[in-house]
N, C-alpha and C positions, 0 to 999 in steps of 0.2 A: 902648528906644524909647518909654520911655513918656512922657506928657505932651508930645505929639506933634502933638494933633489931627489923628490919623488916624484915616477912617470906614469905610465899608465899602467904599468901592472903590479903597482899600489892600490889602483882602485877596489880590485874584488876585496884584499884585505882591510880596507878603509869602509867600506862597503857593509862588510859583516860585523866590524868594531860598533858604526852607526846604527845598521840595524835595531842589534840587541841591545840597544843603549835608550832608555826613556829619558836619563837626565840630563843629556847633554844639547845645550841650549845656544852658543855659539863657537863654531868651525875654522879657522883661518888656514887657509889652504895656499897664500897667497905666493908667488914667484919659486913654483914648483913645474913639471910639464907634464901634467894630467892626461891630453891631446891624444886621443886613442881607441880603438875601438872596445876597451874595457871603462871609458869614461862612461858609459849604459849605467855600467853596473851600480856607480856611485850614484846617481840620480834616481834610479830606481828603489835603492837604499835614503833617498829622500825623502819621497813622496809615506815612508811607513814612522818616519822619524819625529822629534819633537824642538829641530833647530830650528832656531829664530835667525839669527845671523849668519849666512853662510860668506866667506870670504874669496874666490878665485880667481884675483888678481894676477895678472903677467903670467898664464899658465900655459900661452903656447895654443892656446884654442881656437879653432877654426867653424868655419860655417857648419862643418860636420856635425861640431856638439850640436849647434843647435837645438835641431829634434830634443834629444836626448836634455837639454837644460830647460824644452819647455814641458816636456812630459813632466818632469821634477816640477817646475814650480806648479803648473796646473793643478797638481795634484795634491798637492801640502799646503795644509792648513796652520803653518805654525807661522812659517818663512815672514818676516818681517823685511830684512834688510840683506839684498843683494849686491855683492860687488865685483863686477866684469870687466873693471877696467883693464888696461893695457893687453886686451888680446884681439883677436883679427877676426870678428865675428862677422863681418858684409859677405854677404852673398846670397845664393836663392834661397836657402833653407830660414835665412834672420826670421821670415817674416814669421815661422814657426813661433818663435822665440817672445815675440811681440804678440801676435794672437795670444798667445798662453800670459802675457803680461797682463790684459787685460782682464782679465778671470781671478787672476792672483790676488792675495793680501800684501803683496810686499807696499812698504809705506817707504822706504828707501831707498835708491837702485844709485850705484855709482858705476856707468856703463860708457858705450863708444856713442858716435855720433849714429844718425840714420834713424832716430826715436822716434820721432812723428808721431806714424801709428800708433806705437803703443800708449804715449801720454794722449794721446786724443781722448782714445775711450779706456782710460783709467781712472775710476774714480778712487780709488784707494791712496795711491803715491802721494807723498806728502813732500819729500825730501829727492832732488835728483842731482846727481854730480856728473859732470863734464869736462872735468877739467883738464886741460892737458890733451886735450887732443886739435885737431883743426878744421874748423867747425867755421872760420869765413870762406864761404862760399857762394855758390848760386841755393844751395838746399835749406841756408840755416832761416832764409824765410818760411820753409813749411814744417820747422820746429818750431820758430814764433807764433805760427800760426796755431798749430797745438794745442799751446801752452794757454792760448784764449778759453779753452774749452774743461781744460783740467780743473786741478785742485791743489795742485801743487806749491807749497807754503815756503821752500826753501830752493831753489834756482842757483847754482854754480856752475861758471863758466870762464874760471881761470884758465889764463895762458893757453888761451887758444883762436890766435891769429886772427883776432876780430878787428875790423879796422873802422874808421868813421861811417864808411860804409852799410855796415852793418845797424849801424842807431837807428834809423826806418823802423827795421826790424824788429830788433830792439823793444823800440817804440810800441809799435803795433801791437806785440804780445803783452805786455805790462799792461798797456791800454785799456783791454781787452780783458784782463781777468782778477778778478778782486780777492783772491786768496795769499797771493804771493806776499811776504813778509821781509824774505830775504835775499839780495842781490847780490851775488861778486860777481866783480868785473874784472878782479887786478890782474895784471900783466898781461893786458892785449894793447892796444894801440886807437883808442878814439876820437883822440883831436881831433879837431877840422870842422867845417861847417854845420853838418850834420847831426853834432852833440847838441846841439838845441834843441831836436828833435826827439831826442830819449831826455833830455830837461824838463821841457816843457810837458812831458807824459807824465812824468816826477809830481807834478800838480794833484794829479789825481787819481793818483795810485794808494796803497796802501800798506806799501814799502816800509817799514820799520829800520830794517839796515841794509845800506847801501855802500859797496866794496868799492873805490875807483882807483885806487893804488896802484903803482906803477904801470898808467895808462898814456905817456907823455900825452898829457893834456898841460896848456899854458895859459899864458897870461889870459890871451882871446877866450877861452874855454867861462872865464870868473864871470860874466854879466848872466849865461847861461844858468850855472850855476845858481845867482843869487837869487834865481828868477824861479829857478824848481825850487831851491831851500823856502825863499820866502811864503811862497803859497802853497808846502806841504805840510796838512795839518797831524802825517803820522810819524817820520822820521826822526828816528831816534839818536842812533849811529852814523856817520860821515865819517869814510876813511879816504884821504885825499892824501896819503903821504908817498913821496919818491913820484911827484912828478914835478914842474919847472912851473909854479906859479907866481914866480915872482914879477910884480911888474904893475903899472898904474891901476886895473882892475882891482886888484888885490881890492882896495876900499871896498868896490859894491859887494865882497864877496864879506867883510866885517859886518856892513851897514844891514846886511839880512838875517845874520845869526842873531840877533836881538829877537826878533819877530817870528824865527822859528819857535818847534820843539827838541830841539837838538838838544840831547843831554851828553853825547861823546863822540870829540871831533878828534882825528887823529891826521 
């Protein structure tokens, strides 16, 4: 049902469709303006339902849902996989949102920035998506920090203005927790010094796929590089494409794909 233009006084009707519905298993609701004070009612018709997938993407929704999106998931047992992206969820009520994150079964959340708390003490979330939003800052250390403590197996963080800067960071969360399997990084910005530093973490991770695609990373970036491939004994996947690696390096970055385990370079 998505791209529907339907607003919020869809929801009672959407509401009682869910209700009385046991077989209905995944919702896509997505680029609709739900935003309202009858968005209650669909959450409330949540928590009695048997959906795994709920989808409420670009819906116009404010800190107001909150409450009202964590009453829903606290309270359902089915919900697997949530999707919040592109709405305007920051403000006092998030932390609602987040408390009830942690209690929840969702195993897949594709949501805004400002997580922290919630992946802290989540042990359920397996899958988290970020992408698209802007997320280099002074805060995305204490999502790194997080992510130390989670269980989180899947980690995306496309095209959101991450800059060299940020590989500390980076670094430290990868460091730090031995679940994560899979990385994107494409379309931020991490050349420069500092990519040594998310490299050299590369060592001892247990990273299986690692996204770097159009990250202009160059020629200087390749010794880096050869130096994480080389001495990672679980990487499977390397996606290096659309950025400017041509240039004398290039070799070291041949000389190590021998001695990995890399079975799919792009």
């Amino acid at each position: 049902m998505e791209r529907n233009q339907l607003t919020d006084s869809s929801c009672p009707h959407l509401a009682s469709g869910i209700r009385n519905n046991q077989t209905l298993r995944t919702l896509d609701l997505s680029h609709n303006n739900l935003e309202g004070p009858h968005f209650r009612d669909l959450m409330e018709a949540l928590i009695t339902s048997q959906i795994e997938e709920l989808h409420l993407m670009n819906n116009d929704l404010t800190d107001r849902s909150c409450p009202h999106l964590a009453s829903g998931i606290r309270n359902n047992q089915t919900l697997r996989t949530l999707n919040l992206s592109e709405n305007n969820l920051e403000g006092p009520h998030f932390s609602d949102l987040m408390e009830a994150l942690t209690t929840s079964r969702i195993e897949e959340l594709h949501s805004c920035p400002h997580l922290a708390s919630g992946i802290r003490n989540n042990q359920t979330l397996r899958t988290l998506n970020l992408s698209g939003n802007n997320l280099g800052g002074p805060h995305f250390s204490d999502l790194m920090e997080a992510l130390t403590t989670s269980r989180i197996e899947e980690l995306q963080l496309d095209n959101n203005h991450l800059t060299d800067s940020s590989c500390p960071h980076l670094a430290s969360g990868i460091r730090n927790n031995q679940t994560l399997r899979t990385l994107s990084l494409s379309g931020n910005n991490l050349g420069g010094p500092h990519f040594r530093d998310l490299m050299e973490t590369l060592t001892t991770s247990q990273i299986e796929q690692l996204d770097l695609s159009h990250n202009h990373l160059t020629d200087s970036s390749y010794p880096h590089l050869a130096s994480g491939i080389r001495n990672n004994q679980t990487l499977r996947t390397l996606n290096l494409s659309k950025n400017n690696l041509k240039g004398p390096h290039f070799r070291d970055l041949m000389e190590a794909l021998p001695t990995s385990r890399i079975e799919e370079l792009q």
